[in-house]
N, C-alpha and C positions, 0 to 999 in steps of 0.2 A: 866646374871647369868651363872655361870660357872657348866660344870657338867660331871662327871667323865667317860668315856666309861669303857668297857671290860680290853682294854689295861694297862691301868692306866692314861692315860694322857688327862690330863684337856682340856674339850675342851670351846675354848670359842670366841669369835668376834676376825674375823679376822683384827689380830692388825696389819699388817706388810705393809697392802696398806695404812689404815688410818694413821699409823704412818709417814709414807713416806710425804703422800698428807701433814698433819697436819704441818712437816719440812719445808717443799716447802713454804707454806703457809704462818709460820710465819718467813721463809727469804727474802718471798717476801714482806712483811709488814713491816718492817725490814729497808728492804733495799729502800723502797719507802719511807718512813720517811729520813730516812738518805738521799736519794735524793731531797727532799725537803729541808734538811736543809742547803746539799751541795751547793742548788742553789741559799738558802736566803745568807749565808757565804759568796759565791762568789759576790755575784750581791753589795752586802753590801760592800764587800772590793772594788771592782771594785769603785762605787760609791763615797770611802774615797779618793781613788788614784785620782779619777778625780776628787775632792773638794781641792786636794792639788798640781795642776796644772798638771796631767799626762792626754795629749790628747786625747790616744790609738787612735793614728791615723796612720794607718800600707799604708808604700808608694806604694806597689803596686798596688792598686788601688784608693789612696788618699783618701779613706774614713774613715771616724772614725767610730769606733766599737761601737756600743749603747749599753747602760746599760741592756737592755731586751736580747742582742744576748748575755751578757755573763752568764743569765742564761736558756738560751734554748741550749747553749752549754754543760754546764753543766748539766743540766739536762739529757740530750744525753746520754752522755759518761758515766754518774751514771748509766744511767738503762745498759748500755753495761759490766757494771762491775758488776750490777746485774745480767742479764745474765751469764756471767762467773764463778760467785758465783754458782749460778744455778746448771749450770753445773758439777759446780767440787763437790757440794752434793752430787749431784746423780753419779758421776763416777768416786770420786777419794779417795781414802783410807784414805787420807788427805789432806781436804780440806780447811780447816785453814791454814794451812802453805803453799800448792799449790798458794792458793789465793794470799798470800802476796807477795811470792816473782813472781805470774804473775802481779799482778799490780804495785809494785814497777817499775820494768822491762818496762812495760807501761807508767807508771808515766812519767819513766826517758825519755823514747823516746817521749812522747808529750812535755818534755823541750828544744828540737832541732826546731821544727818551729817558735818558738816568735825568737831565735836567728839568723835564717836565714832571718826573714821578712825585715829588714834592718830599721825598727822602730828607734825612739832615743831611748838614753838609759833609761829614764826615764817609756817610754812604755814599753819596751822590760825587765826593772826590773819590771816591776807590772805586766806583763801577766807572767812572771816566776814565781811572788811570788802566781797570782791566781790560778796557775795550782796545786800547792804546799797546796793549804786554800784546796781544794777542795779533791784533797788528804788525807788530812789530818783529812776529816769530813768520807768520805765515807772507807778508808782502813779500819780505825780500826773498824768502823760500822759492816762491812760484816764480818771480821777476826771475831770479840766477835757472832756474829750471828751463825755462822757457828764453831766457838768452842761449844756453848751451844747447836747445832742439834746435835752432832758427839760425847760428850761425858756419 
């Protein structure tokens, strides 16, 4: 219940911490979903690629990539770009747009390792295209997330 001082000005629960925490909160729920669904996305396409003969068998250590490491990798890098989300909430004037073009930017630069691995081509197209699915699930996620905190 609101109630008026001397001054004139309403006083009433202090909205500016809960508001804050309440933001945090639902970006961080948010963006834990969308991580979750980055990681079924990924693992799911990973899984089609290798159902239609792509090995991911990367030469440097001749091993092949297992369908669980491409969603704990995922998973990873989701919650890092939650993180950064995070972050630019709390300390950036704009943080929708901040976001987008930090992780594009990031995006771009995690498409230079699958092309240096020396993989065939078949690998080295499907860990491009996963880096891309997984993108694709969590940017716009955190961008709509963090437009609805901010406006």
């Amino acid at each position: 219940m609101n109630s008026m001082n001397e001054t004139g000005v309403v006083a009433g629960p202090a909205s500016g911490h809960t508001s804050h925490t309440h933001r945090l909160r639902g970006l961080a729920g948010t963006g834990l979903l969308g991580t979750l669904a980055a990681m079924v996305a990924t693992t799911l396409a990973a899984a089609l690629a290798r159902a239609v003969g792509v090995d991911f068998e990367v030469p440097d250590g001749g091993e092949t990539i297992p369908l669980s490491g491409f969603a704990v990798v995922t998973g990873f890098f989701s919650v890092v770009g939650l993180v950064i989300a995070v972050a630019l909430l709390r300390w950036s004037a704009r943080p929708a747009k901040r976001f987008v073009w930090t992780a594009v930017s990031l995006t771009a630069i995690s498409l230079v390792p699958p092309l240096l691995s020396g993989a065939n081509t078949a690998t080295t197209t499907a860990l491009l295209g996963l880096h891309l699915v997984s993108a694709t699930v969590m940017i716009p996620t955190l961008a709509r997330s963090l437009r609805t905190r901010t406006d």
